[in-house]
C-alpha positions in Angstrom: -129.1 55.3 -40.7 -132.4 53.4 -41.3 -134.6 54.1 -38.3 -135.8 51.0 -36.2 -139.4 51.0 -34.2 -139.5 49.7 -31.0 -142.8 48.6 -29.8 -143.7 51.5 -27.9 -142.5 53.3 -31.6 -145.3 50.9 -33.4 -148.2 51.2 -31.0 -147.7 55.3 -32.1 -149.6 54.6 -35.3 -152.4 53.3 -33.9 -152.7 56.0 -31.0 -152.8 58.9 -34.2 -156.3 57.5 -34.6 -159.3 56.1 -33.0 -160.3 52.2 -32.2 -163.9 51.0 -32.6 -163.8 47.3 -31.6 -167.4 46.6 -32.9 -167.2 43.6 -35.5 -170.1 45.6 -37.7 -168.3 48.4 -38.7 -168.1 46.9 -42.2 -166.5 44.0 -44.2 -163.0 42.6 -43.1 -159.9 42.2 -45.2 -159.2 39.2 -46.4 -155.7 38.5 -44.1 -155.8 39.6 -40.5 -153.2 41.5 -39.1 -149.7 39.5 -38.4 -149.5 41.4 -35.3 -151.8 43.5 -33.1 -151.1 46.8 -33.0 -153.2 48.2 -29.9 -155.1 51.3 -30.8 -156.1 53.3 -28.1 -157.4 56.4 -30.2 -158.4 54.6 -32.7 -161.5 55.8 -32.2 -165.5 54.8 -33.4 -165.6 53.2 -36.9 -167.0 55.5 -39.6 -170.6 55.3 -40.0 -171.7 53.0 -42.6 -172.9 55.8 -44.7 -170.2 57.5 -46.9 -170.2 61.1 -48.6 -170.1 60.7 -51.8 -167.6 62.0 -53.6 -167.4 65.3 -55.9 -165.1 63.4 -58.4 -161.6 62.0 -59.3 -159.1 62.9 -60.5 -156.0 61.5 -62.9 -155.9 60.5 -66.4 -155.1 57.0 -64.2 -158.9 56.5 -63.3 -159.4 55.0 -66.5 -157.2 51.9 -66.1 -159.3 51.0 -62.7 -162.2 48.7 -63.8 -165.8 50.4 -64.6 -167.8 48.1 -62.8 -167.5 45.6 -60.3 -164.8 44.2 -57.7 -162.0 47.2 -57.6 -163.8 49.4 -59.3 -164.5 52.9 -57.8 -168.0 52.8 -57.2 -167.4 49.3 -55.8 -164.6 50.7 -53.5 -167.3 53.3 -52.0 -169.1 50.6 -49.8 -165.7 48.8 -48.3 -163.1 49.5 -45.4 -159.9 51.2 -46.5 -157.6 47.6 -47.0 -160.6 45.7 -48.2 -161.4 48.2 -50.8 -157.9 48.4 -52.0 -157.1 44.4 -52.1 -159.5 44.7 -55.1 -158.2 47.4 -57.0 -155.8 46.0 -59.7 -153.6 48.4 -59.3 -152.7 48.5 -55.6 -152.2 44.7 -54.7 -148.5 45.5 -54.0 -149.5 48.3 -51.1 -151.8 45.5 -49.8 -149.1 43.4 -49.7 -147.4 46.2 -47.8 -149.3 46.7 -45.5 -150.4 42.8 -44.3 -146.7 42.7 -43.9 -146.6 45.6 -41.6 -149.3 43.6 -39.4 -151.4 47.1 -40.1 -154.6 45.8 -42.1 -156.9 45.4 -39.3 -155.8 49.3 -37.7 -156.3 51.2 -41.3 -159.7 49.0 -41.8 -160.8 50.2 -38.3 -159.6 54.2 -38.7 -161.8 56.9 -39.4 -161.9 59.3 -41.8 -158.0 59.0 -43.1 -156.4 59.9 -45.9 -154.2 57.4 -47.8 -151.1 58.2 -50.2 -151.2 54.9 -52.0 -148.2 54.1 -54.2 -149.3 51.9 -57.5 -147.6 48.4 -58.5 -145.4 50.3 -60.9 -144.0 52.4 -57.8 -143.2 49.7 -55.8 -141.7 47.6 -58.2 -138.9 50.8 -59.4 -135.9 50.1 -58.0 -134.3 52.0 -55.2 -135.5 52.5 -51.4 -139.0 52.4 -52.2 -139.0 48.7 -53.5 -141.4 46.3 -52.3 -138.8 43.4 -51.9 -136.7 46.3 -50.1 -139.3 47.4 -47.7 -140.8 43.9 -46.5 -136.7 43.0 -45.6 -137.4 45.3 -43.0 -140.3 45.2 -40.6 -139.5 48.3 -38.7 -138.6 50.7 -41.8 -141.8 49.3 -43.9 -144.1 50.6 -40.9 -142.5 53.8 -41.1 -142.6 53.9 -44.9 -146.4 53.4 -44.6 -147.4 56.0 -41.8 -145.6 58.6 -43.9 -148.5 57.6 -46.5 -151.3 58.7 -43.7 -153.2 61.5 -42.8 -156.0 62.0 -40.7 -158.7 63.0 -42.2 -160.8 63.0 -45.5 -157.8 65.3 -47.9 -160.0 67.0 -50.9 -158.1 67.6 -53.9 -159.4 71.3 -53.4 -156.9 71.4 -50.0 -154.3 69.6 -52.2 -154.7 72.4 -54.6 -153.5 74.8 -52.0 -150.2 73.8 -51.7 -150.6 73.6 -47.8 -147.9 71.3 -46.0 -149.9 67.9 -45.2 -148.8 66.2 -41.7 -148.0 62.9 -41.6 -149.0 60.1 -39.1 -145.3 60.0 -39.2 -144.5 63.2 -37.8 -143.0 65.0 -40.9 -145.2 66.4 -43.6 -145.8 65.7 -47.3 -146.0 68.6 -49.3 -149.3 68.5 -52.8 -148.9 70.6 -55.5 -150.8 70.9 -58.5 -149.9 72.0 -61.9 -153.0 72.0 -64.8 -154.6 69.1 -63.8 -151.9 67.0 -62.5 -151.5 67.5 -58.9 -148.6 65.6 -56.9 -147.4 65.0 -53.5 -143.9 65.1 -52.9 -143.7 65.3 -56.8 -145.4 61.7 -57.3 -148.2 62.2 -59.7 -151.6 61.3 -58.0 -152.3 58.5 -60.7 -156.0 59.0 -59.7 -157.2 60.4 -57.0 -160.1 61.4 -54.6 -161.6 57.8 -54.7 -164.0 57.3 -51.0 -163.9 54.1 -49.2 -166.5 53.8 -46.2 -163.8 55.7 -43.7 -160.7 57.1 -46.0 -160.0 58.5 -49.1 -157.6 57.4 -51.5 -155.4 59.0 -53.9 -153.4 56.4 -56.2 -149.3 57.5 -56.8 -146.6 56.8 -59.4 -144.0 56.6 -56.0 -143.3 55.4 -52.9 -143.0 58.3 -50.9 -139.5 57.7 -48.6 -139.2 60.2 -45.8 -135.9 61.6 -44.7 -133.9 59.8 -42.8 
């Protein structure tokens, strides 16, 4: 049975993080939130300086543009949704995730880590469809905080095969074979691209969690 969130359910995501209500914190996405989710833990905004990164990873870096809008060095010096509503692969999680009322809460987060499924991913048929998740408020929201985890992931932790926990609750579980590594057995697509308060690693699936 598909799980519905109450609103006291919904406010949950925001409380796994921290708020920073300061309008500085760096560039806005280009929808605000449907909804406001209040954030109570929200916490500061990440500093406007970001670590840079010790490399990607994925043979799927390449199809991400070199230079400009959406590209990964471009990415480095935007919030989490911002970054990703340029990337030309990931305008379908956008999507998702304006839906879900949730842009302005992952834009204000610090130091997360985001699971983001490609277009490809969400236009498979099946459960993790993106026509399938937006017919459903409640189970969308889930969907996405089972693609969250607090803090910056390396793909040196990913490596270890260590169970990941979820702002959902339950956990996802990397793995990494060669130079392929997966989570949940979606293949990172390319991974370990920085935004000014998250990390990003591109997937080939929409990862559903158990219902």
């Amino acid at each position: 049975m598909r799980y519905r969130l109450t609103g006291m359910a919904a406010a949950a995501l925001a409380m796994t993080f921290t708020v920073a209500a300061c309008s500085s914190s760096g560039p806005k996405a280009p929808n605000s939130d449907s909804g406001h989710v209040p954030a109570a833990r929200l916490g500061a905004a990440a500093s406007s300086a970001t670590p840079a990164p010790s490399g990607t990873i994925g043979a799927g870096c390449a199809r991400i543009p070199a230079s400009g809008p959406g590209s990964i060095r471009e990415m480095l010096s935007a919030r989490v949704v911002t970054a990703m509503s340029h990337n030309p692969l990931l305008s379908d999680l956008v999507q998702a995730i304006h839906t879900a009322g949730l842009t302005n809460t992952l834009n204000a987060a610090r130091d997360i880590t985001v699971f983001a499924p490609d277009n490809a991913a969400f236009a498979a048929p099946g459960s993790g469809n993106l026509k399938t998740l937006t017919a459903d408020k409640a189970y969308l929201i889930k969907v996405l905080r089972y693609h969250l985890v607090t803090g910056r992931v390396t793909p040196a932790q990913l490596a270890t095969g260590k169970p990941l926990t979820t702002l959902l609750g339950p956990p996802v579980r990397p793995a990494v074979s060669g130079s392929v590594y997966t989570i949940n057995k979606a293949q990172v697509v390319c991974g370990n691209v920085h935004t000014t308060n998250a990390v990003v690693y591109i997937l080939n699936k929409v990862l559903i969690p158990a219902t």
